[in-house]
TIRO-2110 file (N, C-alpha, C; in Angstrom, 1 decimal):
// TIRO-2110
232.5, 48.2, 179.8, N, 1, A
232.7, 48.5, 178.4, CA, 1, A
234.0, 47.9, 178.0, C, 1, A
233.9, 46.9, 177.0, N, 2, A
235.1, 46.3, 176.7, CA, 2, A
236.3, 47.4, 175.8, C, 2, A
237.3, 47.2, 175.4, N, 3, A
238.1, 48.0, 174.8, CA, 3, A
237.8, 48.5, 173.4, C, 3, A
237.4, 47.3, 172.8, N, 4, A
236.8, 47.7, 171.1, CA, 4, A
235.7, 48.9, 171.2, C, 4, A
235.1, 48.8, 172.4, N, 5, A
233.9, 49.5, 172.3, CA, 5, A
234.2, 50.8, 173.0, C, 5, A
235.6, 51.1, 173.9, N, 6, A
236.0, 52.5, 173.9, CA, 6, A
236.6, 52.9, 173.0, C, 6, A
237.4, 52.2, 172.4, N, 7, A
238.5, 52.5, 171.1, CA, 7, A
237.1, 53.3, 169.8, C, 7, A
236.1, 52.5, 169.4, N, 8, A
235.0, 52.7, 168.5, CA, 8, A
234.4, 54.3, 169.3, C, 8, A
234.3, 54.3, 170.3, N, 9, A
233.8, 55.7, 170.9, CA, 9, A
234.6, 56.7, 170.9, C, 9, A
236.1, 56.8, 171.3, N, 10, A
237.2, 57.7, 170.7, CA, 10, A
237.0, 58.0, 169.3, C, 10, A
236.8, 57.1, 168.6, N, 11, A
237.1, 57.3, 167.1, CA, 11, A
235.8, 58.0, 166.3, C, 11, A
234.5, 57.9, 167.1, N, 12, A
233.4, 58.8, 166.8, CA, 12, A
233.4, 59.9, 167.5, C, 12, A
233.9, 60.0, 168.8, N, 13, A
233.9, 61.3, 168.8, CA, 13, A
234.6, 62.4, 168.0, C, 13, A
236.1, 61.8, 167.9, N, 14, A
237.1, 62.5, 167.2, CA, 14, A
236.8, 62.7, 165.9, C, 14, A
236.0, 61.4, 164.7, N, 15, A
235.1, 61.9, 163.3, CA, 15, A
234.2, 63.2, 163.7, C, 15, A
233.4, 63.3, 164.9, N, 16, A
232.6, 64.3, 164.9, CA, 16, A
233.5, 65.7, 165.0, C, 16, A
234.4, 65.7, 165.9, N, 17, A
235.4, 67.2, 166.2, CA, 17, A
235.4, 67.5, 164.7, C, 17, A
236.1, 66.8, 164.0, N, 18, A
236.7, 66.7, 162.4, CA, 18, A
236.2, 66.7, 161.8, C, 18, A
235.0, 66.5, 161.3, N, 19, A
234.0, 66.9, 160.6, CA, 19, A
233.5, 68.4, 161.0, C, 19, A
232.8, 68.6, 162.1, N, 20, A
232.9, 70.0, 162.7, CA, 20, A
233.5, 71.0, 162.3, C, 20, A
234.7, 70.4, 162.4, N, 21, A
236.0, 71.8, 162.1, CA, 21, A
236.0, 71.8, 160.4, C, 21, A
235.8, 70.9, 159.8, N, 22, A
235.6, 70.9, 158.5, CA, 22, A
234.6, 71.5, 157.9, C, 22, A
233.3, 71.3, 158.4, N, 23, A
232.0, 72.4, 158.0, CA, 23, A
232.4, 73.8, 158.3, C, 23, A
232.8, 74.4, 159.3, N, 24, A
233.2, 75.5, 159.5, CA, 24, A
234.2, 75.9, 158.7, C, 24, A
235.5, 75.1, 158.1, N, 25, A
236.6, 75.8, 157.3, CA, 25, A
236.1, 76.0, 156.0, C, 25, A
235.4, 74.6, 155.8, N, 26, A
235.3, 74.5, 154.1, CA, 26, A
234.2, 74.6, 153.9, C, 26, A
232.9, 74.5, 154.7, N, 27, A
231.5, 74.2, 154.0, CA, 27, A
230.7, 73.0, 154.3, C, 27, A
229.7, 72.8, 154.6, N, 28, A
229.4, 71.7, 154.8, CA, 28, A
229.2, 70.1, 153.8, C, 28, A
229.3, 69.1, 154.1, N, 29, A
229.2, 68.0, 153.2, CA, 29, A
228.5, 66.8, 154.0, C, 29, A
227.3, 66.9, 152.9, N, 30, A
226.2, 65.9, 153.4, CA, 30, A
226.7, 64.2, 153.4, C, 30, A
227.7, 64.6, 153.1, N, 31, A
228.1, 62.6, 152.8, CA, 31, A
229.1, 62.3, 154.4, C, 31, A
229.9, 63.8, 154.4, N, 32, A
230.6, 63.7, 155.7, CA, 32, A
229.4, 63.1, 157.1, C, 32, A
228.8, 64.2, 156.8, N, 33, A
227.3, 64.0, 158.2, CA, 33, A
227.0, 62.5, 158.1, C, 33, A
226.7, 62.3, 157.4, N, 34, A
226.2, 61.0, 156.9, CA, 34, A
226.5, 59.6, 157.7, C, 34, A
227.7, 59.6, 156.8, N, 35, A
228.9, 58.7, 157.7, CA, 35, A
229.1, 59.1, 159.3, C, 35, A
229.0, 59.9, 159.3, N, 36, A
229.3, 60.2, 160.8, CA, 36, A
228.2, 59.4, 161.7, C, 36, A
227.0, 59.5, 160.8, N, 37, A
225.3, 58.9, 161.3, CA, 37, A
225.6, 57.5, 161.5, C, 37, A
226.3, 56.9, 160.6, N, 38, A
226.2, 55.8, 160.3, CA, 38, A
226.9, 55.1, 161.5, C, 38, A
228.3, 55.7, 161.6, N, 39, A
229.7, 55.8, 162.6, CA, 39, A
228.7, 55.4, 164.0, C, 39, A
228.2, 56.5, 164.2, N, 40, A
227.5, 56.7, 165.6, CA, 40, A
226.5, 55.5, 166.0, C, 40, A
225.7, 55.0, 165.1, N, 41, A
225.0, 54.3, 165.6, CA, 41, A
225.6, 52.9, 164.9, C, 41, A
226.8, 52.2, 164.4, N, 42, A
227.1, 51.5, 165.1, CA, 42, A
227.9, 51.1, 166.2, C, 42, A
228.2, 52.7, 166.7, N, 43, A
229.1, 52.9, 168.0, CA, 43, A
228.2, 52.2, 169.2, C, 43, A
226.7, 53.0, 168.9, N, 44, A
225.4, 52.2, 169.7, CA, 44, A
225.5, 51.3, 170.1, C, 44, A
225.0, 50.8, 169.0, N, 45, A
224.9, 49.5, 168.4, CA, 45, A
225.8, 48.6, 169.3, C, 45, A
227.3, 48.5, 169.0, N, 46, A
228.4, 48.3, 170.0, CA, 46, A
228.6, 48.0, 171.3, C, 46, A
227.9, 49.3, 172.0, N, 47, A
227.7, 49.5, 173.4, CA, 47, A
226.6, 48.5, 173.7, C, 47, A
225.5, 48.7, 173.0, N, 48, A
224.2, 47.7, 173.7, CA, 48, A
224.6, 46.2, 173.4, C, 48, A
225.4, 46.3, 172.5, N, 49, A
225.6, 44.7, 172.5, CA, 49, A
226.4, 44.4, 173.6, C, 49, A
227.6, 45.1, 173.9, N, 50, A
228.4, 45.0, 174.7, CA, 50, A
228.0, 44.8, 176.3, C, 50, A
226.4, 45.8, 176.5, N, 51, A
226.1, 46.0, 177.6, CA, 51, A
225.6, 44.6, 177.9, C, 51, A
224.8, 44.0, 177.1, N, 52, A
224.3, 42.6, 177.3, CA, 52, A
224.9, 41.0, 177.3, C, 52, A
226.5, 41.4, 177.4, N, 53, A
227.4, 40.2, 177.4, CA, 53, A
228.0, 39.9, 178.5, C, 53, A
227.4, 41.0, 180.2, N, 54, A
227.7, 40.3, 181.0, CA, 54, A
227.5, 39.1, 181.6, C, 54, A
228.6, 39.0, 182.2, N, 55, A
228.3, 37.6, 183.3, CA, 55, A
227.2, 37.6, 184.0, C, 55, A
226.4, 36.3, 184.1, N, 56, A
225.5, 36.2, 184.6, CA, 56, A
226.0, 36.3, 186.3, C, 56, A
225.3, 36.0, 187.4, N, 57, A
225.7, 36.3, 188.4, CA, 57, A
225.4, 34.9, 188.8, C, 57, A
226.8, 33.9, 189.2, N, 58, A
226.9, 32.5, 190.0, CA, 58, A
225.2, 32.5, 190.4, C, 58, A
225.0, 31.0, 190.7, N, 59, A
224.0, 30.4, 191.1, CA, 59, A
224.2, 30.5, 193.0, C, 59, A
223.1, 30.2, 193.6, N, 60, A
223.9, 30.1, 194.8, CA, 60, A
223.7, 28.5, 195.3, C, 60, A
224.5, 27.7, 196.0, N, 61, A
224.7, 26.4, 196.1, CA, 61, A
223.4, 25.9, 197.2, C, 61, A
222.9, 24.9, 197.3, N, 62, A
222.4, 24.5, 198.6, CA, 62, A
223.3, 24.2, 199.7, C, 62, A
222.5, 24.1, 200.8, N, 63, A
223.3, 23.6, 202.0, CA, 63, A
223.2, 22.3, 201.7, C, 63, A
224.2, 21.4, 202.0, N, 64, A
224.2, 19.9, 202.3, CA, 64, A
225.0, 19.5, 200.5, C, 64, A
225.2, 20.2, 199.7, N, 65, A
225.7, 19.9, 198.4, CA, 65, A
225.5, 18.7, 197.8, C, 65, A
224.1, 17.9, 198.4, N, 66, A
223.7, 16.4, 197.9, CA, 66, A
223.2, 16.7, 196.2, C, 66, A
222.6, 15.6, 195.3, N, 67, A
222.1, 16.2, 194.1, CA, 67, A
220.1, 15.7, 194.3, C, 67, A
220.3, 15.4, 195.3, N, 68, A
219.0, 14.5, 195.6, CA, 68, A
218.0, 15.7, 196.5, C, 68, A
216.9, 15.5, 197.0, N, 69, A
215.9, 16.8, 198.0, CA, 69, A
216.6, 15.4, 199.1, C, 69, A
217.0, 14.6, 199.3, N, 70, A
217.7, 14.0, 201.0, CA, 70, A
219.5, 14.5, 200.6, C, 70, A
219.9, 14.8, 200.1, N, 71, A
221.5, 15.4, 200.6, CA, 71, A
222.0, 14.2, 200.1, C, 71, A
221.8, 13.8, 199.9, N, 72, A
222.9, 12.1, 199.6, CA, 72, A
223.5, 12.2, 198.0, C, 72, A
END
């Protein structure tokens, strides 16, 4: 997981704590939840991109390192 994409996961989790604590003091707000929806799945979003930008894994070489099927 690259950095943007833990920094983006800190910062959804921490919107959810804070919203949380917010429905409980004040009441709930459907626009808060909302955003939070939104927040979260581009956090997703994020991660699966992220998951799919690894490095492929090296090729492996022939023996004899020719470019030809005789080595030459």
């Amino acid at each position: 997981m690259s950095g943007s994409t833990k920094a983006m996961t800190i910062v959804t989790c921490a919107a959810l704590v804070l919203i949380t604590a917010y429905t409980v003091a004040l009441g709930s707000s459907g626009w808060l939840w909302f955003g939070w929806i939104v927040l979260g799945v581009a956090t997703i979003g994020m991660a699966a991109a992220d998951s799919t930008d690894a490095p492929a894994a090296p090729r492996a070489r022939r023996a004899g390192g020719g470019t030809g099927p005789t080595g030459r």
